[in-house]
C-alpha positions as CSV (number, residue, x, y, z in Angstrom):
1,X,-59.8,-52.1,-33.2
2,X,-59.9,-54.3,-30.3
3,X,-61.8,-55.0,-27.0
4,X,-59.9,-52.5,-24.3
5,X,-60.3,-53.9,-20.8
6,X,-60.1,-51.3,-18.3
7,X,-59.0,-51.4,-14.6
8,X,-57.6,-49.6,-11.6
9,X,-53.7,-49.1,-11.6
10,X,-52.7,-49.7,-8.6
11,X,-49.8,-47.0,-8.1
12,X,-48.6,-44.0,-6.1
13,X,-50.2,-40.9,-6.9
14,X,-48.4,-37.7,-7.9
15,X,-50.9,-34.8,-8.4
16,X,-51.3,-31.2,-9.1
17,X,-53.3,-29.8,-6.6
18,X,-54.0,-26.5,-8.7
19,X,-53.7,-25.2,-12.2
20,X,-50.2,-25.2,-13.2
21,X,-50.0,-25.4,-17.2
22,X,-52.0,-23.6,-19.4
23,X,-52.3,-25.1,-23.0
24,X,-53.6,-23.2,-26.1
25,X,-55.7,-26.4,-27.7
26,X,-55.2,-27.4,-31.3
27,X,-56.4,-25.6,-34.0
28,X,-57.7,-28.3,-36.1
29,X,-59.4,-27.7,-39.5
30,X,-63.0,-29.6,-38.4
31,X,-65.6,-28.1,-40.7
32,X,-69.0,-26.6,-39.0
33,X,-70.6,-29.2,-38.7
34,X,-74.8,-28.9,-38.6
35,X,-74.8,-30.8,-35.4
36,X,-71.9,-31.2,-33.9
37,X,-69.5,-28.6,-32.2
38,X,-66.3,-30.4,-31.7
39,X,-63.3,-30.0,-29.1
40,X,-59.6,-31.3,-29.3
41,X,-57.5,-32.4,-26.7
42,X,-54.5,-29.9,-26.0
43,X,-52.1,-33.0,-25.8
44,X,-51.4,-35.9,-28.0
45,X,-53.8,-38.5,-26.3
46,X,-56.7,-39.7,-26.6
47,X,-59.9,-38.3,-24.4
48,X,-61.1,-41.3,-22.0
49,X,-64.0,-38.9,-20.4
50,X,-65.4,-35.4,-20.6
51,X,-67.5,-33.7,-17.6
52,X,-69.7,-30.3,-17.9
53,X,-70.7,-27.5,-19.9
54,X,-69.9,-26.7,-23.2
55,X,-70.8,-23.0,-22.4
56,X,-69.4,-22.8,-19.2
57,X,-66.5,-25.3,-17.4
58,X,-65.6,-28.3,-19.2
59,X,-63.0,-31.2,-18.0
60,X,-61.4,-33.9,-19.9
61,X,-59.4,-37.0,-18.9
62,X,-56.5,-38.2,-21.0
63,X,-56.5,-40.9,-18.6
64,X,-53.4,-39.6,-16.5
65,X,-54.2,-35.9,-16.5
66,X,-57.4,-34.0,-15.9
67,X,-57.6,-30.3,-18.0
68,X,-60.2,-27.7,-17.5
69,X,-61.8,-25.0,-19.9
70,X,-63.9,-22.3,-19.9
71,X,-63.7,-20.9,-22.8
72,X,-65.2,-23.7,-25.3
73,X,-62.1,-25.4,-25.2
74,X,-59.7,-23.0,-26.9
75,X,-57.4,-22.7,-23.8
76,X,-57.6,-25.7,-21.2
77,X,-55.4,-25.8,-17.7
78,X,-54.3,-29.0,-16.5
79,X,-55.5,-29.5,-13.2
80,X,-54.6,-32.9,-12.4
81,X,-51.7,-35.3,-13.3
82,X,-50.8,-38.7,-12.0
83,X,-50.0,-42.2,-12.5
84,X,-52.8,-43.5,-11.4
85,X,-55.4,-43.8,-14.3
86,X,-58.0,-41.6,-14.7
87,X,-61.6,-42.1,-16.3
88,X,-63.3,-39.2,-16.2
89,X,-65.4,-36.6,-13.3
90,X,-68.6,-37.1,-11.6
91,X,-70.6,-34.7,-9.8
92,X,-72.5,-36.3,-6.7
93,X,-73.9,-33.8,-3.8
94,X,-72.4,-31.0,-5.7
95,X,-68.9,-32.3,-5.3
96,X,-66.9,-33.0,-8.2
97,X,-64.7,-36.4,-8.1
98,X,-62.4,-37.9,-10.2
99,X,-62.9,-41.9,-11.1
100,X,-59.8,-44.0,-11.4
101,X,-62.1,-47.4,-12.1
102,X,-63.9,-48.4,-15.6
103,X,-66.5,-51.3,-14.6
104,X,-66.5,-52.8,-17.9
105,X,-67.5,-50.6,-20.5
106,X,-70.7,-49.1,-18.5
107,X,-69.8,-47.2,-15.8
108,X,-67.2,-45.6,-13.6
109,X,-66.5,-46.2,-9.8
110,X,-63.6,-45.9,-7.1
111,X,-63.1,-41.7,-6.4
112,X,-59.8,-40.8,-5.8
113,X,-59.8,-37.3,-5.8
114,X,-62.7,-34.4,-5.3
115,X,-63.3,-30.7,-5.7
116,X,-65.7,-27.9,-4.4
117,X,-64.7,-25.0,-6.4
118,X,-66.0,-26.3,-10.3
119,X,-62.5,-28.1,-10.7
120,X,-60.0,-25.4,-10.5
121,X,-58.3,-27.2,-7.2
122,X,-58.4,-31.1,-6.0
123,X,-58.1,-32.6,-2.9
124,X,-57.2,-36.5,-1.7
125,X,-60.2,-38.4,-1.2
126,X,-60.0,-39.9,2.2
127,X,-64.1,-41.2,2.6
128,X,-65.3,-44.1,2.0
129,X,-69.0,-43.9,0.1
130,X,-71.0,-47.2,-1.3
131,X,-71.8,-45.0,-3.7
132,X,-68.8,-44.9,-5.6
133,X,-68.0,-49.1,-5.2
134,X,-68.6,-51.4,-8.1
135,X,-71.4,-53.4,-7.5
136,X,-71.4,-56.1,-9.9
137,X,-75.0,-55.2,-11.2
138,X,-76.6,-53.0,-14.2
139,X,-77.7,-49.8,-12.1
140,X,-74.0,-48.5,-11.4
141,X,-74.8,-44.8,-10.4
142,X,-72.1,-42.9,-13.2
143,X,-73.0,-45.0,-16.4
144,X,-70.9,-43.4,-19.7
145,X,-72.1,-46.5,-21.9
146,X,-74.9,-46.2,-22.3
147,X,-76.4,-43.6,-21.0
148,X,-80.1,-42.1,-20.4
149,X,-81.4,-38.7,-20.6
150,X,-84.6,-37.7,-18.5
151,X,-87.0,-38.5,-20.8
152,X,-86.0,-41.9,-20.8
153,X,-84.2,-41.8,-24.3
154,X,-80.9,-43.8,-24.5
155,X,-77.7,-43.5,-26.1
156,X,-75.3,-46.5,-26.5
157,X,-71.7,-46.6,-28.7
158,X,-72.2,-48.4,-31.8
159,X,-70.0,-51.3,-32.9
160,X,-70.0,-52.6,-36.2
161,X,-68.1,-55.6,-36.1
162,X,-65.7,-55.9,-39.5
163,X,-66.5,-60.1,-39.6
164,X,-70.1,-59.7,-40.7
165,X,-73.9,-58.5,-38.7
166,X,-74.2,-61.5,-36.9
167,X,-70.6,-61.2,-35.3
168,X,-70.4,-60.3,-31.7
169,X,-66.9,-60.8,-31.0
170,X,-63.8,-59.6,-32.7
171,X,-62.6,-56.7,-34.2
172,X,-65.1,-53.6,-34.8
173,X,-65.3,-50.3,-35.6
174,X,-67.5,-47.3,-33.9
175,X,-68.8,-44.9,-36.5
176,X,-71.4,-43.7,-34.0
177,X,-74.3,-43.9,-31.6
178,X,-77.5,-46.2,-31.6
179,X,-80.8,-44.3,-29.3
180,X,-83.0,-46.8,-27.4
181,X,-85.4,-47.2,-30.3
182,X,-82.4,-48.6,-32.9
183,X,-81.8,-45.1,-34.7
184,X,-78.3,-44.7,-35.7
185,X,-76.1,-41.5,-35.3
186,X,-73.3,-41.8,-37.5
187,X,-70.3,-39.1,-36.7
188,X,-68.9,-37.2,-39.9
189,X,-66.1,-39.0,-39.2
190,X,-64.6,-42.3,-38.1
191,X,-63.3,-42.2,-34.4
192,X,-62.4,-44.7,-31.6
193,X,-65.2,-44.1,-29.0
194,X,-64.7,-43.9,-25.8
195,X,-67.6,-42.9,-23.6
196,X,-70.9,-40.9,-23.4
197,X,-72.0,-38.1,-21.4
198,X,-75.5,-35.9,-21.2
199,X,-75.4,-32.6,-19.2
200,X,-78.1,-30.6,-18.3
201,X,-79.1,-29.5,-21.1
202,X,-79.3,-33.1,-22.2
203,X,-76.9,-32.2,-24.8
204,X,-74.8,-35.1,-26.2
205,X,-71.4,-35.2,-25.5
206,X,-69.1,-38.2,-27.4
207,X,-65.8,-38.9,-26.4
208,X,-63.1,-40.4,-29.5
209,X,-59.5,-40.7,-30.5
210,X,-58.8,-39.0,-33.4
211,X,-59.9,-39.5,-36.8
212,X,-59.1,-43.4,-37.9
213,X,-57.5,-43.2,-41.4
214,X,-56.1,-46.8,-41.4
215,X,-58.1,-49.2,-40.4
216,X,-55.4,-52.2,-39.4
217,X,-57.0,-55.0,-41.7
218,X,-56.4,-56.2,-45.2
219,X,-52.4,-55.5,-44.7
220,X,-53.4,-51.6,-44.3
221,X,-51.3,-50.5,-41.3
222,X,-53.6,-48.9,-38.6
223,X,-53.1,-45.0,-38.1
224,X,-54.8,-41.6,-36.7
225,X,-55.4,-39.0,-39.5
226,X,-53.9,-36.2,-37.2
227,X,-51.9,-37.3,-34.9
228,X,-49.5,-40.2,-33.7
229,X,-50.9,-40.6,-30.4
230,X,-54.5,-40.1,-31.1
231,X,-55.2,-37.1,-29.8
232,X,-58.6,-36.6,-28.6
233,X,-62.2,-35.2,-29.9
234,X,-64.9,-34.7,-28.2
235,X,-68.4,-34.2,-30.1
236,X,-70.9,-32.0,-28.1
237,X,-74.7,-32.0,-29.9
238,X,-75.9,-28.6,-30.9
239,X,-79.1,-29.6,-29.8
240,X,-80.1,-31.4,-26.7
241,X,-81.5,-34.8,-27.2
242,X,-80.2,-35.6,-30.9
């Protein structure tokens, strides 16, 4: 697994400005887990980002198109598609927006796109806010790595690099999440990670390819368990604050 580096494509914009598909998800055979429930992505790509409510609207980004679910992912409608990458949602002043820029691996920035009715329509962002610009420092306002709940506990991806503990660079595997005080969260299963989210509940919501099976060293070819795209998982905490 190796470093991604993430940036704004610059490119015209075609975009669904309502629900036009509805997709039946997956029916993977994921076991029930004790802490986890766990969603799948109704196409065969990986999830960059995941805005919500488990028990009432959820989106995910499969970086060019946004889908929508109310119904604990079991049916999602795409709302969004375009060429323009896409990161994930933000809610700011009760507007949704979508964010087409990944500053580093941190936070998001740059809205392209916003809704007032919970995501089921989305209009062109015309306005210019500082809010959503990347500022170059550590207090970007939409942080998905790592990010803080209101009681000041933290949750950042873990990466255990494959050259040894002291290794900081190279390639690395994320099996799970690290809190603020070092304690580990390992995932049942071994997953490219791709961002964090809390919602109001301050429930814990992971976003991953699908399950790794080949790892891509020691001549083992590098494959998904499920899939041949990857497609996504996300891992929502039974309980808030895990």
């Amino acid at each position: 697994m190796k470093t991604l580096l993430y940036c704004s494509l610059l490119a015209l914009i075609f975009s669904c400005n309502k629900a036009e598909t509805e997709v039946d998800a997956p029916s993977p055979d994921f076991p029930d887990y004790a802490d986890w429930h766990v969603i799948q992505s109704p196409v065969d790509r990986i999830i960059v980002g995941v805005w919500g409510d488990y028990d009432k609207t959820m989106l995910i980004s499969t970086m060019f198109q946004l889908f929508r679910s109310t119904d604990r992912g079991k049916t999602w409608q795409q709302v969004v598609e375009q060429q323009l990458g896409l990161f994930s949602v933000v809610v700011y002043l009760d507007t949704l927006f979508t964010m087409t820029t990944r500053v580093g691996e941190s936070a998001l920035a740059s809205a392209d796109k916003f809704s007032v009715d919970d995501g089921q329509t989305w209009q062109l962002y015309r306005g210019r806010n500082p809010v959503f610009e990347p500022n170059g420092g550590p207090n970007q306002p939409f942080p998905i790595n790592p990010v803080t709940a209101a009681n000041g506990t933290s949750y950042r991806i873990n990466r255990v690099f494959l050259d040894g503990p002291t290794a900081t660079v190279g390639t690395f595997e994320t099996p799970g999440v690290i809190t603020g005080i070092e304690r580990r969260i390992d995932l049942p299963q071994l997953h490219q990670l791709q961002s964090l989210y809390l919602d109001a509940k301050q429930r814990l919501y992971i976003t991953a390819t699908d399950a790794v099976c080949g790892r891509g060293d020691s001549g083992q070819p590098f494959s998904f368990c499920n899939s041949k795209g990857g497609r996504g998982v996300v891992y929502i905490s039974k309980q808030p604050l895990p």
